[in-house]
C-alpha positions in Angstrom: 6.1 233.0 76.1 6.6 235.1 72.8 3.2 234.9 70.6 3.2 232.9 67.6 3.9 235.8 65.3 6.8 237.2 67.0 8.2 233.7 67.5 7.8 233.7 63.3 10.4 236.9 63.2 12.8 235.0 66.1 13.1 231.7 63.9 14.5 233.5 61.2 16.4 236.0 62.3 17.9 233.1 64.1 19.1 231.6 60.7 22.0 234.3 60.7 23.8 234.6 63.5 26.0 237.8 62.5 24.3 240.9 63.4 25.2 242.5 60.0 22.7 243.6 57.7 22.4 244.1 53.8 20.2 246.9 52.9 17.7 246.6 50.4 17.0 249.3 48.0 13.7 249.1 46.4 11.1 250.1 48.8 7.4 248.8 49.7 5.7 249.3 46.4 2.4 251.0 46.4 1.1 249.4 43.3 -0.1 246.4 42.1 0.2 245.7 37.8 -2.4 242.7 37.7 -3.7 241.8 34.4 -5.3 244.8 33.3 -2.6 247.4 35.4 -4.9 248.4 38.1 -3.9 250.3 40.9 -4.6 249.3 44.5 -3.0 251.3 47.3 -1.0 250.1 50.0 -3.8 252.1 52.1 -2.0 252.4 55.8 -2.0 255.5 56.3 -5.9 256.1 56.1 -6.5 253.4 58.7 -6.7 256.1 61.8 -6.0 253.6 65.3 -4.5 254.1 68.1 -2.2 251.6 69.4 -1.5 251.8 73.5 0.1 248.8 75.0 -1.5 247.8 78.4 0.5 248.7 81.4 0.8 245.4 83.5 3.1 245.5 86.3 3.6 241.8 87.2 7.0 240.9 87.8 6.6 237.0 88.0 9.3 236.1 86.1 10.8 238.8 84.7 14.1 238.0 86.4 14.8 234.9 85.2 13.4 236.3 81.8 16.0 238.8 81.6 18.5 236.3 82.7 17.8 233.8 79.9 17.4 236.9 77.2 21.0 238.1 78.5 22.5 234.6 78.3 22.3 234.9 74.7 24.2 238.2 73.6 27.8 238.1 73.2 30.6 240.2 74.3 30.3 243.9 72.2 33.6 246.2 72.5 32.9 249.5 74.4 30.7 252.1 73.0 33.3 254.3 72.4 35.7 252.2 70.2 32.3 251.2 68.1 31.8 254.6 67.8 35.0 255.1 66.2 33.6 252.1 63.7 30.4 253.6 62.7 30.6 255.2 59.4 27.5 254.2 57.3 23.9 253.9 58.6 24.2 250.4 58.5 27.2 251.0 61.4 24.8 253.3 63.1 22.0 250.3 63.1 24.2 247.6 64.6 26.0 250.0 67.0 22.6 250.9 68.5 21.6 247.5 68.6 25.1 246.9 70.7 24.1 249.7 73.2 20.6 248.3 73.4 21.2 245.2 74.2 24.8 245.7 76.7 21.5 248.2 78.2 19.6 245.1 78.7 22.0 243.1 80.4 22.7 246.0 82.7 18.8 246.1 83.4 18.9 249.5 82.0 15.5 248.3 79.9 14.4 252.0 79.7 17.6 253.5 78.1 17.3 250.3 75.6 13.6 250.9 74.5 14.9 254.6 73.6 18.0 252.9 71.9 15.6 250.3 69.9 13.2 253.7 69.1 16.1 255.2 67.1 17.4 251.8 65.6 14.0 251.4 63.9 13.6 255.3 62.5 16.8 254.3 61.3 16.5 250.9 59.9 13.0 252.8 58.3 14.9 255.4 56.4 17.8 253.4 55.2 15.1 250.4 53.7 17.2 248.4 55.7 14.5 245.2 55.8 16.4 242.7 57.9 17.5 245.2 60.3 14.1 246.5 60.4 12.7 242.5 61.4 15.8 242.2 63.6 14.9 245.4 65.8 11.2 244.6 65.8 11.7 241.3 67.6 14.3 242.8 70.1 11.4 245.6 70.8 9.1 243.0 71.3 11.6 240.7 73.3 12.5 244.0 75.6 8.3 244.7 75.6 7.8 241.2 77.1 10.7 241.3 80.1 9.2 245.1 80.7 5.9 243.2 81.4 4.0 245.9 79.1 2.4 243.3 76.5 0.0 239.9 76.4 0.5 237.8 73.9 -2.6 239.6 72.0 -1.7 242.9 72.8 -2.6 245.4 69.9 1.0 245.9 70.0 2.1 243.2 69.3 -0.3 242.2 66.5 0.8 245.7 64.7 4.5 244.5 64.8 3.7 241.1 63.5 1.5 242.7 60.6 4.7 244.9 59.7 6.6 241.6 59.8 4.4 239.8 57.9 4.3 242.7 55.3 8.0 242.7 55.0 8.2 239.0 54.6 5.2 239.2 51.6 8.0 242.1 50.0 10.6 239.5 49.8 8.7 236.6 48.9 8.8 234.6 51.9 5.7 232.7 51.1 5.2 230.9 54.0 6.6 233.1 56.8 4.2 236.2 54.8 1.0 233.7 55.2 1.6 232.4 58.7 2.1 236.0 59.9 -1.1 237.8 58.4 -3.0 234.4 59.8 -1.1 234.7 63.0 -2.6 238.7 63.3 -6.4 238.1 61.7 -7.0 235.1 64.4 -5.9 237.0 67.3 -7.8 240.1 66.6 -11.2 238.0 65.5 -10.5 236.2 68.8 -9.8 239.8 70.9 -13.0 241.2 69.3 -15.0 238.3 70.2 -14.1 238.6 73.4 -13.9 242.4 74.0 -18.3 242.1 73.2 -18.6 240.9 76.8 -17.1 243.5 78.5 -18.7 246.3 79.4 -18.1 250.0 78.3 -17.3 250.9 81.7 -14.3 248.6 81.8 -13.3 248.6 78.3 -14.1 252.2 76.1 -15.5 252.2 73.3 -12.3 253.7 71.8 -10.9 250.6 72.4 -12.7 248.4 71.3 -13.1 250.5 67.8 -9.2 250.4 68.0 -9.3 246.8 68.3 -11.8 246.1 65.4 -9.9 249.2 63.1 -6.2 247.2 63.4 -8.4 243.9 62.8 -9.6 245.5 59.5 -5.5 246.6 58.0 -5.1 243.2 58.6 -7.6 241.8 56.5 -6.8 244.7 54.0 -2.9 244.0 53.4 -3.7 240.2 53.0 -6.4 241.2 51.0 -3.5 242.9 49.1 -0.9 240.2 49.5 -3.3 237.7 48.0 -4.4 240.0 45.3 -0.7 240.6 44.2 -0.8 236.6 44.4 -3.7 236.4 42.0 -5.0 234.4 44.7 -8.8 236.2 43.9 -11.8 234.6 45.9 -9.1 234.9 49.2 -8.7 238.2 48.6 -12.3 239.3 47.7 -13.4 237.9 51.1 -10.3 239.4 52.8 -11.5 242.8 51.0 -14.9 242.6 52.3 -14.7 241.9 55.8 -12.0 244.9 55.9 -14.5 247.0 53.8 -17.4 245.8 56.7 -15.3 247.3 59.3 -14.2 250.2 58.0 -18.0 251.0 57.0 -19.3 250.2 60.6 -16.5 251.5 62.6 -15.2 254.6 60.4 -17.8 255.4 58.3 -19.5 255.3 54.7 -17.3 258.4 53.4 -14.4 257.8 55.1 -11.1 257.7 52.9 -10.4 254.3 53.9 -14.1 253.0 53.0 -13.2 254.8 49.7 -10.1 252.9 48.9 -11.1 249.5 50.0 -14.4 249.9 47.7 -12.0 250.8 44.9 -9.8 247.5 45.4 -12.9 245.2 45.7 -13.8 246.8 42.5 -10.4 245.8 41.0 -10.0 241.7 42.2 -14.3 241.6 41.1 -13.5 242.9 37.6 -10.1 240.7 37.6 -12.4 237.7 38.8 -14.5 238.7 35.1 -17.9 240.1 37.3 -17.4 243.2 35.5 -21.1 244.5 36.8 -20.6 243.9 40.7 -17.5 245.6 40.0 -18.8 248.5 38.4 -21.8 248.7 41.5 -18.5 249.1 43.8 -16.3 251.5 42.1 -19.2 253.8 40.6 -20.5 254.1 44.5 -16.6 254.6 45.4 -16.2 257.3 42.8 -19.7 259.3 43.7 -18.0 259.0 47.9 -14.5 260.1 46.5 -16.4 263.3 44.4 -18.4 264.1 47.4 -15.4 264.1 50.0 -12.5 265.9 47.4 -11.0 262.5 48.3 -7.4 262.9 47.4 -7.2 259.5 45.1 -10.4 260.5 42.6 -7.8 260.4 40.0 -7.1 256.3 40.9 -10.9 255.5 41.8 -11.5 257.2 37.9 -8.7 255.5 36.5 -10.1 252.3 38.0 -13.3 253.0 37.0 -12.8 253.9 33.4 -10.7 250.6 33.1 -14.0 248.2 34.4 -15.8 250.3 32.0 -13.5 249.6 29.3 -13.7 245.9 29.9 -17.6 246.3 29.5 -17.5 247.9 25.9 -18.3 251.4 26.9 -15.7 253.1 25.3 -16.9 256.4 25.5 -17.4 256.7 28.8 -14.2 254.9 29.8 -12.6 257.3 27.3 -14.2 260.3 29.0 -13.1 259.1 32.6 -9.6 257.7 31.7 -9.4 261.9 30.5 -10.5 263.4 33.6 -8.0 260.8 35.8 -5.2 261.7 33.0 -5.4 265.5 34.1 -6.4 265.0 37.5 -3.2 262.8 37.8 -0.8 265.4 36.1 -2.0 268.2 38.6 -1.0 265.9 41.7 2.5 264.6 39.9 0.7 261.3 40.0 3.5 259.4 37.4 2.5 256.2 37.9 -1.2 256.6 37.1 -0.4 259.3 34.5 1.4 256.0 32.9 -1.5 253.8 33.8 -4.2 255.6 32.3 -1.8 255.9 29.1 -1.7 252.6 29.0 -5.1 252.2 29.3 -5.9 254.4 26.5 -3.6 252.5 24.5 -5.6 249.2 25.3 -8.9 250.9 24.6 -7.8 252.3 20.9 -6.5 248.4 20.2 -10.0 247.0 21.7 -11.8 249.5 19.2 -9.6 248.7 16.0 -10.7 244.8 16.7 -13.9 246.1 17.0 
């Protein structure tokens, strides 16, 4: 049985039947413009985990698994005459969805993971979101009848977060919600449970791996919630993720660094200007100490809370040092940012 989150992905992909897709342009933004233009980074990449899937090699029912999955493909024309067809990357996308899934009903489940593998690379560089959900649920479908995943399976969890992320992009309140819920129980769950078992059986790599994908949960719905001005959700979100990556990465570790900053931000947005300045002030003094490459957005944020205090000269000082600092790096959007914040503190000094 699919888990809850992948089922989420099945239901509506299931609302179009036609296996075209209509490619969407404007990427996953990186940047939040709350009230006072704040940066918060979509933070991935400095989340450093491991995802394996486990290796099970039970069979029971894998048969009449793949006979069911099969039963609900249609006929495709032959490879070669879709070849013929494929012109855009969008052609390339469905025709290696065709050849993955006439794979699967050969049982050729190998040659169709490879298939899925280049669909998604694809699907990634075009920004072609529904093809990019669409693939993602046949990879977890073909995971399933392969008998590699459980239904809380690290795996699994990351390809629900993805989903849930993409759903957040195109407003899909609900299906955005029930997926980062869906991910966050499981892993709270899966981290309970992995305490009991001994090092010997489960690493300690593991479990760290566990706890590391549990905290990017908790850190893009801390996001999602943030760009939803939902505040007190995503300052607890934001914690719990900070807690982790504290315990499990480290006190100066980039992530730590970046999750302090965006604490900082929804504090200061909730108007508790001086627990936000405690945050960002210890995330700045981390982000000097490390050459952490985004000083220029933990300054930026930092002259901003500053700015909302009254202390004009040292938010003027900081938003100077971010300014240049952001220019060297061909940071645009915070070069505009701290502009604007400028702008906002010569204003806040004429009404002085």
């Amino acid at each position: 049985m699919l888990s809850r989150g992948i089922s989420t992905a099945i239901r509506a992909i299931q609302k179009n039947q036609r296996i075209t897709y209509h490619a969407i342009t404007s990427g996953p933004s990186t940047v939040f413009h709350c009230q006072m233009k704040q940066r918060v980074q979509k933070s991935w990449k400095y989340w450093k985990i491991r995802i394996v899937t486990s290796t099970k090699n039970s069979n029971h029912g894998k048969q009449r698994g793949l006979l069911g999955f099969c039963l609900a493909f249609s006929i495709f024309k032959s490879a070669q005459q879709d070849e013929e067809e494929a012109q855009s990357a969008e052609d390339r996308i469905v025709l290696l969805l065709k050849r993955a899934k006439l794979n699967i009903i050969r049982g050729e489940l190998e040659d169709a993971d490879h298939i899925l593998h280049q669909a998604i690379r694809l699907a990634h560089q075009s920004n072609n979101t529904q093809a990019i959900i669409y693939t993602y649920d046949m990879m977890a479908n073909l995971a399933f009848l392969r008998g590699q995943l459980s239904n809380d399976d690290n795996a699994v969890i990351e390809m629900s977060l993805k989903l849930a992320s993409i759903y957040g992009e195109q407003n899909q309140h609900e299906l955005a919600v029930h997926g980062f819920e869906f991910c966050i129980e499981s892993l709270e769950s899966k981290v309970e449970k992995q305490k009991t078992i001994e090092n010997e059986v489960l690493s300690v790599e593991e479990k760290a791996n566990t706890r590391l994908l549990l905290g990017m949960c908790l850190d893009s719905y801390a996001r999602y919630l943030l760009d939803k001005q939902q505040l007190e959700a995503a300052e607890n979100m934001y914690k719990k993720s900070l807690q982790i990556s504290q315990e499990v990465q480290g006190e100066s570790h980039p992530q730590t660094v970046v999750l302090m900053n965006d604490l900082a931000t929804v504090l200061d947005l909730l108007g508790r200007h001086s627990d936000a300045y405690e945050y960002v002030k210890h995330a700045m003094e981390l982000a000097r100490q490390t050459s952490h490459p985004e000083l220029h957005v933990v300054l930026n944020n930092m002259a901003g809370i500053l700015l909302h205090q009254g202390h004009f000269l040292q938010a003027e000082q900081l938003y100077q040092e971010a300014l240049s600092l952001a220019k060297s790096k061909g940071d645009a959007d915070t070069v505009h940012q701290v502009q604007e914040g400028l702008q906002e503190m010569t204003r806040r000094k004429s009404a002085a």
